[in-house]
N, C-alpha and C positions, 0 to 999 in steps of 0.2 A: 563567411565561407559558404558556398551554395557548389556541390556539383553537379546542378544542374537547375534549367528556372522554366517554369513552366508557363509560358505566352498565353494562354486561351485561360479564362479562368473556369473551373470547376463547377457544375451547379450543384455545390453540395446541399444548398438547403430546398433545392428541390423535393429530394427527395427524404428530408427531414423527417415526416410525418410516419413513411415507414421505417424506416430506423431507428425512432424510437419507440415506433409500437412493438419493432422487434427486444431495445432493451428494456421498455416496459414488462416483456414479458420474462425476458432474464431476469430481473430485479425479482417479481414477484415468484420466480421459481426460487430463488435463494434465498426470498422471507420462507416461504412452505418448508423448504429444507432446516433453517433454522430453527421455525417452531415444531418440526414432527420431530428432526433426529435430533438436535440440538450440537452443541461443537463440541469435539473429546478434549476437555481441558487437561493438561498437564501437570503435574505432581505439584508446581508450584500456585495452581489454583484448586487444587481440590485436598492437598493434604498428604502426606506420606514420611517416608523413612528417608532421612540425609544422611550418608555415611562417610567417611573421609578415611581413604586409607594411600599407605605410604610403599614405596619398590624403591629397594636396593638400587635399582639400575632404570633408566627409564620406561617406563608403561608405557605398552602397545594399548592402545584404547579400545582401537579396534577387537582384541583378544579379551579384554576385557568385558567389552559389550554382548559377546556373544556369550563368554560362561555366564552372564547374569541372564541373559535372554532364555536360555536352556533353562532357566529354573523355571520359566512361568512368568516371564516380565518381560514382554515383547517390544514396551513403551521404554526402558529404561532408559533416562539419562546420565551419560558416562562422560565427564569431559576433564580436564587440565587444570587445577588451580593452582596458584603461587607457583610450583617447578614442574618440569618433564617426567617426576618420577612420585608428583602429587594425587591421586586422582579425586573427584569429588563423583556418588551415583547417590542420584535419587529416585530412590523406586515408591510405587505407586502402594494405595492402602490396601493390601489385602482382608477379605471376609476371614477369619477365625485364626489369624495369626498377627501376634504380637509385631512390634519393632522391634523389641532385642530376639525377638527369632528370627526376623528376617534378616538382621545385620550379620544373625549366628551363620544361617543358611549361607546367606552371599559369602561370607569371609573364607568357612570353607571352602566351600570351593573355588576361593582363588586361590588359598591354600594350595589346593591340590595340583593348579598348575605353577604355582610361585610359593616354594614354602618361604622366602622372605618376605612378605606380604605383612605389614602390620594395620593394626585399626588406630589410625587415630581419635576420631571423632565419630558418635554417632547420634543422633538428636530425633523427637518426633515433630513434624511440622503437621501444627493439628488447619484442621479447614477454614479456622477465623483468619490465619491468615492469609488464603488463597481470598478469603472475600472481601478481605482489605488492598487485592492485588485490582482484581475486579473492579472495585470501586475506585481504585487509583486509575487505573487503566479508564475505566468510563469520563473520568473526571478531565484527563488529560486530554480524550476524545474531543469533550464538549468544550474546554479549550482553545484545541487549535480551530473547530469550527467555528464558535467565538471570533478569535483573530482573523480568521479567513475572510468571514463577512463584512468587519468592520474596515480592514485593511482596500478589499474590492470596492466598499460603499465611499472611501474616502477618495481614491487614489479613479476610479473611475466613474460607477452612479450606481445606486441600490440596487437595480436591476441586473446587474453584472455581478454583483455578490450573491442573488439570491439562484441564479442562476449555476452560478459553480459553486455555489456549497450546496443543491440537489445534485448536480453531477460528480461531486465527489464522493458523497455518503451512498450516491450508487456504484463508484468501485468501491468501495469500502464493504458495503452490505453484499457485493456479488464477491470478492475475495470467502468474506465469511461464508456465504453459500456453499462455495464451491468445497473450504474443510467440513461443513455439515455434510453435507453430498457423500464424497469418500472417509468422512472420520478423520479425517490426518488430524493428529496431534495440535494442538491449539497452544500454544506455550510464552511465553513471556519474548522472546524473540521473534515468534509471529507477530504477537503485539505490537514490536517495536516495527516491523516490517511495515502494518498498516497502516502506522502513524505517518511513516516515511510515505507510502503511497500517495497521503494525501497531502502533505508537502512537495510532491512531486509531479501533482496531479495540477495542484494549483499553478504552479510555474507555467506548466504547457499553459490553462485559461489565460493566464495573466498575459503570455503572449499574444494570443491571437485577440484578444481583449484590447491591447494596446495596436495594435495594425489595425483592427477596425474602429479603434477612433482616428488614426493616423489617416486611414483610409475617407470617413467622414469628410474630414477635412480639405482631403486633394480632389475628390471626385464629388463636385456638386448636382453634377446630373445623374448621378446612382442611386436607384433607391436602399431600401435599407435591405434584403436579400440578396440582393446586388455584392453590395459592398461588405454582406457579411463572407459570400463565395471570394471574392477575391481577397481580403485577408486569409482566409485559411490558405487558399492557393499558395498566395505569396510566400507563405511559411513553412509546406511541404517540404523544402531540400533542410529546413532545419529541423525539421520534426523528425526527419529519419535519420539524420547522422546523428542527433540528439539520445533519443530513442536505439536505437542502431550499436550505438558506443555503452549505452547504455545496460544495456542489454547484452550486449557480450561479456562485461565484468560480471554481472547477476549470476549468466548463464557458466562460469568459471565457480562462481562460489556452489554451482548446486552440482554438478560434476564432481569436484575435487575438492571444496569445504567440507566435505564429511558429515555425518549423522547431525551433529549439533548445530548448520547453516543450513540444512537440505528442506527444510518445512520454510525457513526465512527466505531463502531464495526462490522459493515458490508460490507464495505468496507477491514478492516483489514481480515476481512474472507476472503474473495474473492480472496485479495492479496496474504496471505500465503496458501491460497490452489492450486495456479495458479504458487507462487512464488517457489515450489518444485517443480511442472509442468517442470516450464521453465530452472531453474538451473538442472536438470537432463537432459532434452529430446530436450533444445531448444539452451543451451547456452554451451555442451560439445558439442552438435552433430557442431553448427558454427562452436567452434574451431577446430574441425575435419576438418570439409568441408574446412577450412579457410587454413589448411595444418600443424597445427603445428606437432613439433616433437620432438624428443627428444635434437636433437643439438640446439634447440630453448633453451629450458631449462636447456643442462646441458652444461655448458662452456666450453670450450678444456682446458685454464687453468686448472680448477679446476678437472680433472681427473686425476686418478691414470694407472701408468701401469700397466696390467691386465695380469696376467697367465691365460690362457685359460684352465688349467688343474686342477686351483684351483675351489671346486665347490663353494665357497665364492664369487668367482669373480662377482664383480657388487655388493655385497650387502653395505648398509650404516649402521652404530652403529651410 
């Protein structure tokens, strides 16, 4: 489906060299922001108090968020478990107060707006296992980047893997930047947000990856600049309805998901806005610089003898 196709191709890698000196320089503004401010990790990586309490009638979250906020907990997580009238808040470790004070604190004063209000549950989660979240979390990173490479190196030629998996861990590092930068909350669903990124990141390479060997193949008089602009061309009306559609479920969960999707969907922004960035401008121009070409792609088996006189010659059915 294309609504619309663009006849003249693009020189996007003309201009390659500054657009990635430009996201050179974004990447290394959001190492600087990582190593000065560092990310505000969330109760589930740094440690705190889980409480679990129960309403008569279903729980306004929203009402509930706010008397925990009013105590001195601006970060609290308030959301829904098992039923509508479950709630689960994990607040963060305070300096010179207990967990059973704090559980004391909070309950009163939900008390005070719901005297039906009971405490189910309340637990301390100490900080071994935020660092066992972290190390899951890093492990599951290196991972998909793992499968990334191997999948690119098989299915196209090593230079295509090494190329979008540097273009991916630079949305990846520029997402985290950007929560170093303002502090937002760092939480186990951003997490999960940036993994998505970069499964969603690779998709878009994989495409234009695939039309420029397609491309290889049809155009024997293109060199390789050439034919890396007109694949992307080619792919623009899918990139933005992709992208586009995209992007408006995201932009729904961060509006109207509420507190506990508003850091995930934000991230997810950042990603697919960065993640067409880099699959256009960051991860065709590597494979370029990196030297690929067309005997990369198309295998001498696999060619046919060519009449130089046929004007067919070179195309694929």
């Amino acid at each position: 489906m294309e609504f619309f196709r663009i006849k003249k191709d693009i020189p996007f890698m003309k201009y390659a060299l500054v657009l990635n000196a430009v996201s050179f320089i974004t990447f290394a503004l959001a190492v600087f922001f990582l190593v000065t401010r560092g990310l505000h990790l969330s109760v589930e990586f740094t440690g705190g108090t889980v409480m679990e309490v129960a309403y008569a009638q279903t729980a306004d979250i929203g009402k509930v968020r706010d008397k925990v906020a009013a105590l001195g907990y601006p970060d609290v997580v308030v959301q829904n478990f098992g039923t509508s009238r479950d709630v689960m808040i994990r607040l963060p470790v305070q300096k010179g107060v207990t967990s059973a004070q704090q559980s004391e604190q909070v309950l009163a004063a939900l008390k005070s707006e719901d005297p039906g209000v009971t405490l189910r549950r309340t637990e301390f989660v100490g900080p071994q296992v935020g660092e066992e979240l972290v190390h899951g979390g890093l492990m599951a990173l290196g991972m998909v980047v793992l499968g990334i490479v191997i999948y690119l190196a098989l299915r196209f030629e090593w230079k295509f893997g090494v190329a979008a998996i540097i273009a991916n861990l630079h949305d990846v590092v520029i997402i985290l930047g950007f929560f170093a930068f303002f502090q937002w909350e760092f939480s186990l669903s951003v997490l999960a947000g940036v993994l998505a990124v970069l499964g969603y990141s690779v998709n878009e390479s994989v495409v234009i990856f695939d039309r420029i060997r397609e491309a290889f193949r049809k155009f024997r008089k293109l060199n390789t600049h050439e034919v890396i602009d007109h694949a992307i061309t080619s792919t623009m009306s899918r990139t933005i309805i992709t992208h586009a559609s995209t992007e408006a479920m995201v932009l729904s969960m961060f509006f109207f998901g509420g507190p506990s999707l508003h850091y995930f969907a934000l991230a997810l922004t950042i990603g697919i806005l960065f993640g067409i960035y880099s699959s256009v401008f960051v991860a065709a121009a590597i494979a370029m610089w990196l030297g690929v070409k067309r005997e990369d792609l198309v295998k001498a088996s696999a060619r046919k003898e060519e009449d130089p006189n046929d004007p067919n010659s070179g195309a694929v059915v």
